[in-house]
C-alpha positions as CSV (number, residue, x, y, z in Angstrom):
1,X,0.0,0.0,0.0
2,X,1.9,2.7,-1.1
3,X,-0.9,5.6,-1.3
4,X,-2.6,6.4,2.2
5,X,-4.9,8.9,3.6
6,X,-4.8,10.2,7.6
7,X,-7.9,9.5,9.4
8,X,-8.1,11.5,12.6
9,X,-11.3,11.1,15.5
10,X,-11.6,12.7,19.1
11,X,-12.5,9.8,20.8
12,X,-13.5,8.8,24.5
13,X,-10.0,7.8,25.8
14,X,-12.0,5.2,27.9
15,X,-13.5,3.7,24.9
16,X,-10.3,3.6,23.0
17,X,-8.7,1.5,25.5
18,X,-11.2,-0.7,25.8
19,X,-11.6,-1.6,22.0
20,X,-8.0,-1.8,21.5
21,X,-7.7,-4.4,24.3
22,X,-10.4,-6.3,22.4
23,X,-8.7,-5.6,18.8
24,X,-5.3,-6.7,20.5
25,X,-7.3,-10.1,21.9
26,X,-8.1,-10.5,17.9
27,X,-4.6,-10.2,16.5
28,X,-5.2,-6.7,14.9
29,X,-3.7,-3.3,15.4
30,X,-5.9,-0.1,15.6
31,X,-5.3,0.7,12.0
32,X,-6.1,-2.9,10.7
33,X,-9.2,-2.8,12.8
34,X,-10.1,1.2,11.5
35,X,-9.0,-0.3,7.8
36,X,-11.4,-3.4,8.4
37,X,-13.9,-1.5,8.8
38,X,-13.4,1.1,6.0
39,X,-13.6,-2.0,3.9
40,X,-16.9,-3.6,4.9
41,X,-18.1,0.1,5.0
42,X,-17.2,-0.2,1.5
43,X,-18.3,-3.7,0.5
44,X,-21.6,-3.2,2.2
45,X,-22.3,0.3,0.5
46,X,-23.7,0.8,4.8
47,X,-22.6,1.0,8.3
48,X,-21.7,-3.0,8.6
49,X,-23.9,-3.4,11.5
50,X,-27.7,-2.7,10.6
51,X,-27.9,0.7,9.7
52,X,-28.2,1.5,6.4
53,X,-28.0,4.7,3.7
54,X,-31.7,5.6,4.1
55,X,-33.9,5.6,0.8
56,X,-36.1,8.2,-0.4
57,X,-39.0,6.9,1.6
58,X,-37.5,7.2,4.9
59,X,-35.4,10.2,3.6
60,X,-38.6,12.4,3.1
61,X,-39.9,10.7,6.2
62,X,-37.2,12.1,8.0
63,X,-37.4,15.7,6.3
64,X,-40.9,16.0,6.8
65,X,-40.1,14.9,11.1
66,X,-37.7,17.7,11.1
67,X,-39.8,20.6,9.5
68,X,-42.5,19.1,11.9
69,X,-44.7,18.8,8.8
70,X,-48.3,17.4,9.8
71,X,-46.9,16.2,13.1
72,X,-49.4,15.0,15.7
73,X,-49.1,15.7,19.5
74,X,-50.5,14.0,22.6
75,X,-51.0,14.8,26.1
76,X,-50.0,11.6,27.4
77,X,-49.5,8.3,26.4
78,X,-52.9,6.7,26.6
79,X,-53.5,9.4,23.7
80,X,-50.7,8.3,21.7
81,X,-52.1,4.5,22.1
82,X,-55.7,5.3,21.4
83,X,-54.6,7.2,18.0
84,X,-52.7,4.3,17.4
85,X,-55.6,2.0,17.4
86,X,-53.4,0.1,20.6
């Protein structure tokens, strides 16, 4: 690999140690881990663990949440329920 990019994260220094114990317990460094998962990033086209590029449904979903656009409201929960049909 003679071509590389610099990937730098603020990260908890808590959590760091903790995965790198569990990456060392593997047999892989913190790059090969970081580069493992660049790669599945890649081959999945997705986050590698269930959460996926959104598609246009859930993207104007999503839109239409944040502009608040018809968004219903409830007093309590046994409202929320009721409207549910729950």
């Amino acid at each position: 690999m003679t071509d590389t990019a610099v990937v730098s994260a603020r990260i908890d220094p808590d959590l760091k140690r903790s995965a790198e114990q569990i990456f060392r317990e593997m047999g892989l460094s913190a790059a090969q881990a970081i580069r493992l998962f660049y790669r599945e990033v890649d081959l999945q086209r997705g986050l590698p663990f269930g959460a996926k590029t959104p598609n246009e449904t859930t993207r104007q979903a999503l839109r239409e949440a944040k502009a608040r656009y018809d968004l219903k409201s409830f007093n309590n929960a046994d409202e929320l329920f009721e409207d549910l049909g729950i």
